[in-house]
C-alpha positions as CSV (number, residue, x, y, z in Angstrom):
1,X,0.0,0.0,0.0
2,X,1.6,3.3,-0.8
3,X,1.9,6.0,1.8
4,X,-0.7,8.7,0.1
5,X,-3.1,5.5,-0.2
6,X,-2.7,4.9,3.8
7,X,-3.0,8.3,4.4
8,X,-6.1,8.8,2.8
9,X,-7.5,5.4,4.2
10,X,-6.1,7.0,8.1
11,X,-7.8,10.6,6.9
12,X,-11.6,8.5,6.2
13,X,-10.9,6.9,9.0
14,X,-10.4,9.9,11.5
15,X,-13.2,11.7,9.7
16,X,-15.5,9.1,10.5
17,X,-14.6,9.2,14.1
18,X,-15.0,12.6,14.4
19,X,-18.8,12.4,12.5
20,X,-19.7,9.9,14.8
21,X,-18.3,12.1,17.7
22,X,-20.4,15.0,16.8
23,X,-23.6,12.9,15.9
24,X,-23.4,11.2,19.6
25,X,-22.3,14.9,21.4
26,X,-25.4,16.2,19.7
27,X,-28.1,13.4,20.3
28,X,-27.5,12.9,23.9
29,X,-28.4,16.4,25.1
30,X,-32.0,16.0,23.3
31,X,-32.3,12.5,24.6
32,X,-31.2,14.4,28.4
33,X,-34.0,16.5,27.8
34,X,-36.4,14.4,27.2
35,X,-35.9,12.2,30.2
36,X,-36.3,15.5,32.3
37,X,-39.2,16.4,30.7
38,X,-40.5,13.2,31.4
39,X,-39.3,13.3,35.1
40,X,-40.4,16.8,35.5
41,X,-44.7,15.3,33.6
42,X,-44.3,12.4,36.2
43,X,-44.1,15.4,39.1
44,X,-46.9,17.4,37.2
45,X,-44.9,20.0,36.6
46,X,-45.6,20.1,32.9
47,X,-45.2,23.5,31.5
48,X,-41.3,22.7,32.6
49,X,-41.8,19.6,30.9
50,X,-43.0,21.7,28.0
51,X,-39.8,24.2,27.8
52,X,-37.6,20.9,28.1
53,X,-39.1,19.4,25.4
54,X,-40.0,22.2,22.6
55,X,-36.0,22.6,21.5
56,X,-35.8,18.3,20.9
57,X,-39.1,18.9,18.8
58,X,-37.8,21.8,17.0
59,X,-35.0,19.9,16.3
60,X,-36.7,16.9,14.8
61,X,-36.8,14.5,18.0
62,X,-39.7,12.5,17.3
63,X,-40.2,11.2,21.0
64,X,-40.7,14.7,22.5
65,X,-43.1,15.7,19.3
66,X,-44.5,12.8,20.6
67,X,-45.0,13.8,24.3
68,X,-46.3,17.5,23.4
69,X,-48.7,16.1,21.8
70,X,-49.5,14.0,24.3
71,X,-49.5,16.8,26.7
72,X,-52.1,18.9,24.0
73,X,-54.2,15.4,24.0
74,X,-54.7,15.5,27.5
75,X,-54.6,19.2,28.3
76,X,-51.7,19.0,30.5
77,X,-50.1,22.3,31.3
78,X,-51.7,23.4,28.1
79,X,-55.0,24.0,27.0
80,X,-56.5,20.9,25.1
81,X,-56.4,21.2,21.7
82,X,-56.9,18.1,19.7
83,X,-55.9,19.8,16.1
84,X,-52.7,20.8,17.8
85,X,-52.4,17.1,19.9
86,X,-52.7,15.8,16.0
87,X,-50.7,18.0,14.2
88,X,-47.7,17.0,17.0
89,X,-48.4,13.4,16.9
90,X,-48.7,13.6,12.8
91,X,-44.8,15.1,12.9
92,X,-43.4,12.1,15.2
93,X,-45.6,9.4,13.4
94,X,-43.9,10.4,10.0
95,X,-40.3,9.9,11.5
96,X,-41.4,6.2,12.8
97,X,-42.3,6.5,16.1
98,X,-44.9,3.7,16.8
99,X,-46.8,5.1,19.4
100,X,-47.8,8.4,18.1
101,X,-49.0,6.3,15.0
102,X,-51.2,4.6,17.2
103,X,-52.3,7.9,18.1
104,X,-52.6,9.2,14.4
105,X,-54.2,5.9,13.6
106,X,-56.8,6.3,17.0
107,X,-57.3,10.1,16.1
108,X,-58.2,8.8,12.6
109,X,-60.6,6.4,13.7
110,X,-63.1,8.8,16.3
111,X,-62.5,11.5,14.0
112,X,-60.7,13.6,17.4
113,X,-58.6,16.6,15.7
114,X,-59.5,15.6,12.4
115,X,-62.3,13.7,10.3
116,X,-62.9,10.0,10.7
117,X,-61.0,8.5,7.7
118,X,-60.8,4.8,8.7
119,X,-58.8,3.8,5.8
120,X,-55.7,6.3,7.3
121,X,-56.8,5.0,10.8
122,X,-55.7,1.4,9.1
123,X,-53.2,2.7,7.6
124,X,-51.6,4.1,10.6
125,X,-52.3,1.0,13.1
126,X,-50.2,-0.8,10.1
127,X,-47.5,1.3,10.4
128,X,-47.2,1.3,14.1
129,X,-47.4,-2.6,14.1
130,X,-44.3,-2.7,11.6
131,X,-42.6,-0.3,14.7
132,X,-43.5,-2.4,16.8
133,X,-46.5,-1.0,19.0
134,X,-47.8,-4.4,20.1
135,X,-51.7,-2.6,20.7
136,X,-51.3,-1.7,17.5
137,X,-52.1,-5.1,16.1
138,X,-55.7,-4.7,18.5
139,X,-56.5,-1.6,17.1
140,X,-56.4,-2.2,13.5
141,X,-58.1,-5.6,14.1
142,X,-61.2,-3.1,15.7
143,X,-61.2,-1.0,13.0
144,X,-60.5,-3.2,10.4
145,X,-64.3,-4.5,11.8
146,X,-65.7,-1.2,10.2
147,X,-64.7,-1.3,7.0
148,X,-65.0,-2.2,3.7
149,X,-63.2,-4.9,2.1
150,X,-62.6,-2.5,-0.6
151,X,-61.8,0.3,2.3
152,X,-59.4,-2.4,3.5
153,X,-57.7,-2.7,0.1
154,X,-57.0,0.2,-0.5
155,X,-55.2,0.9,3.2
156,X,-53.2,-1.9,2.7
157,X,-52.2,0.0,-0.5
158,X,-51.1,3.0,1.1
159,X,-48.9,0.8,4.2
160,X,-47.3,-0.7,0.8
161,X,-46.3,2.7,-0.4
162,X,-45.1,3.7,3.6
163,X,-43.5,0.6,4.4
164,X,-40.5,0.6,2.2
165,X,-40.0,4.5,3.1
166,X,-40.8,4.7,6.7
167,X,-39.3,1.0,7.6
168,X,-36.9,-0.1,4.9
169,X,-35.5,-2.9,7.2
170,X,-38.6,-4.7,8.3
């Protein structure tokens, strides 16, 4: 191996560390937050919970979009708002998180912050059973109980066009 070949092989090598090093640095103060803001809802002290959590969700974190939208579903330290509750759960549901796809799927199906569409409330239970969300399974066996064979089809068609996207492993 020649030497400008090793150094460039070293140079990857050391830029990769470093990448890694700044992707870890940066992810563990959001996950921090998060657990505080979770410590700090457990203690009902939610509008604390609140200002730990808004920078993660502005960042992208889909666990705390998650739990403000739990926290507008439930009117905790907020006022409830289920189009808000939605809207928060919608954001974390499209990044893969399997609970607030339950949520999107169960906000789907009653028609809470939006209009009953049981073909997305399908869609959505599918999606959080591919995550993982073992309720999930329940759910979409309930609504599936509503629908039309035809209203069935045509969820399973839209999980189809999410799966590979949302879950390309699974």
């Amino acid at each position: 191996m020649t030497s400008a070949l090793a150094n460039t092989k070293m140079g990857l090598r050391a830029l990769g560390l470093i990448t890694l090093s700044l992707v870890m640095t940066t992810a563990l103060p959001a996950r921090a937050e998060i657990e505080r803001g979770r410590i700090l809802m457990e203690e009902s002290r939610f509008e604390e919970a609140m200002a730990e959590f808004l920078p993660a969700a502005r960042s992208g974190n889909a666990d705390a979009e998650e739990l403000i939208g739990v926290m507008y579903a439930m009117g905790l330290g907020v006022e409830r708002d289920d189009e808000r509750a939605f809207e928060w759960y919608l954001r974390a549901s499209m990044k893969g998180h399997p609970g607030a796809q339950s949520g999107i799927g169960w906000y789907f199906e009653v028609g809470r912050g939006t209009a009953v569409d049981l073909v997305r409330a399908y869609l959505w239970y599918g999606l959080s059973t591919i995550g993982g969300d073992p309720d999930a399974a329940i759910s979409i066996e309930e609504v599936a109980k509503k629908m039309t064979p035809d209203q069935i089809r045509r969820a399973q068609v839209l999980i189809n066009d999410y799966r590979p996207w949302m879950y390309p492993f699974r």
